[in-house]
C-alpha positions, 0 to 999 in steps of 0.5 A: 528482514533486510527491506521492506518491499514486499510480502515477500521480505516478511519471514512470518506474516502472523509473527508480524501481525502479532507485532503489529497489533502490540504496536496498536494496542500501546504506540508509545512501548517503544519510544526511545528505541529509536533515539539518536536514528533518522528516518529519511523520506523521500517522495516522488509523488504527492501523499497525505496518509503516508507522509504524515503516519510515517512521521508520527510513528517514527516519533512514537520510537522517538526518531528524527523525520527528514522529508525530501521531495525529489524535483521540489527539495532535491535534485532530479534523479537518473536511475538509469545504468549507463545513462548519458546525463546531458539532459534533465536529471542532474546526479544519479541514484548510485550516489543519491543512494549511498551519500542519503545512507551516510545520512540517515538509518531507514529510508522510506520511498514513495514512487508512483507508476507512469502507467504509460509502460507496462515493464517499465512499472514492474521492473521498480527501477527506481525502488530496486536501484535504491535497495541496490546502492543504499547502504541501509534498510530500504521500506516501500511507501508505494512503489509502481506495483506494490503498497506493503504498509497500506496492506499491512494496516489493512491486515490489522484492521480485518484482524482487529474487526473480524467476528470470525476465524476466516472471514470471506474477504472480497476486493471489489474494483470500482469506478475512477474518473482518472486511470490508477496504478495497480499497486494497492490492489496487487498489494492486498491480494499478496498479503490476503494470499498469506492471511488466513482469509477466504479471499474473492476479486471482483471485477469487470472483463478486462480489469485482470490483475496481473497473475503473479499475484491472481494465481490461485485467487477466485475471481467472480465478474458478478460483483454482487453474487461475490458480495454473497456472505463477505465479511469484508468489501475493499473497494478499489479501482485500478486500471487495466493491467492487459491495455495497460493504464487505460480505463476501459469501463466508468460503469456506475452500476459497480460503485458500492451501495447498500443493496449490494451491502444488503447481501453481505454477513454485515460486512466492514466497508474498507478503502485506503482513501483518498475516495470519491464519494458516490462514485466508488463509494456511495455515502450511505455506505461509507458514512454507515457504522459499518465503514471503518475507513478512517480506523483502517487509515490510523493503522498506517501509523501501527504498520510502518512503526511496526516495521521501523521497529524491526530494523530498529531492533537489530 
């Protein structure tokens, strides 16, 4: 694995499942092999979970940690080929890139969608520049259309609570007062397309996901026919990926309750948080015992160390 940017990096998706649950069951196996290494962080955008769980599984492998926060600790980056730079950014990513190489050994990127253009977000420039000038290995914190660590720890928490051998997994959208990116939702239906899971989306009209990664997937409008017998209910909104960025429905009536739980085989409750209570989630589900939220978000400690360790290792 050269980086970590998508599904599409991992050579074996059990293997690294199996990895990954080692990881979980003892944090601490590997915790000199990263002496003398930095991971270097470098956030665009805001974060709690990702900031602080990539952290402390880097000092789990006994790693140095530096953050940089670009426009707050760092300059402005273009990103941009061929870019006339007489206007806001002051140094470009060609040279960012390589000079944070000399630097660091690993470094890990979040930067959100602007959701104001659609080919813009799917193209990953500023991601894609990165692994293209960096000299070390690149992970994706959260790009505009993809979150691989949140999916990974989301494949550790249904293995580590599945009662079965392919549980019904189903990805429900859910309402949001603010427009969101798609890169959790596209993320998740990646990787549960390689798990071995019986996988359903939910969602209203017009809330399609883009299909390269829906092709294949079943696709149900009705959210609590979909419900029938699942073993695990995702919830999570994102906005239109056709009318790109806008939010085309706030219909309370698809927030997650325990009627609609009523019809599930018990199912776990997931989210990758942060979430409003009692807009996508109502409280009697995500405080029931059956919520495993909070386990879920300790996973993202168990995937990205996970992932440190592969490049630490080689």
């Amino acid at each position: 694995m050269k980086n970590f940017f998508s599904v599409k990096d991992v050579e074996n998706i059990n293997d690294l499942l199996s990895k990954a649950l080692k990881v979980k069951a003892n944090p601490l196996a590997n915790q000199n092999l990263g002496k003398n290494k930095t991971l270097g962080l470098i956030f665009y955008n805001s974060s709690l979970r990702t900031r602080i769980s990539s952290q402390k599984a880097a000092y789990n492998l006994g790693m140095d940690v530096i953050v940089l926060n670009i426009g707050n600790d760092g300059w402005q980056l273009e990103s941009k080929d061929g870019v006339v730079m007489d206007q806001g950014a002051a140094e470009h990513i060609k040279e960012a890139a390589a000079v944070i190489s000399e630097y660091v050994d690993v470094i890990g990127i979040r930067c959100f969608a602007g959701l104001e253009d659609r080919k813009l977000d799917y193209s990953e420039e500023v991601l894609q520049n990165f692994i293209k000038y960096a000299t070390v290995p690149i992970i994706n914190l959260e790009s505009s259309t993809l979150h691989p660590l949140q999916s990974l720890a989301d494949l550790v928490t249904i293995e580590s609570n599945k009662k079965k051998v392919r549980p019904k997994v189903v990805l429900t959208w859910a309402p949001h007062p603010r427009a969101l990116p798609q890169a959790v939702a596209n993320s998740f239906v990646e990787w549960m397309k390689e798990a071995d899971v019986d996988l359903v989306i939910t969602h209203p009209k017009g809330y399609d996901l883009a299909p390269q990664f829906v092709n294949g997937v079943t696709v149900e409008h009705n959210q609590k026919k979909a419900f029938e017998k699942a073993d695990f209910i995702y919830a999570k909104n994102w906005s239109s990926y056709t009318e790109y960025g806008k939010i085309l429905s706030t219909d309370q009536s698809w927030t997650v309750n325990q009627d609609k739980m009523s019809v599930t085989n018990s199912a776990k409750f997931m989210h990758c948080l942060p979430v409003r209570r009692n807009v996508v989630v109502s409280d009697e589900v995500i405080d029931s015992e059956n919520s495993i939220v909070v386990e879920q978000a300790g996973n993202r400690v168990v995937s990205i160390q996970t992932v440190l360790q592969e490049f630490l290792k080689k």
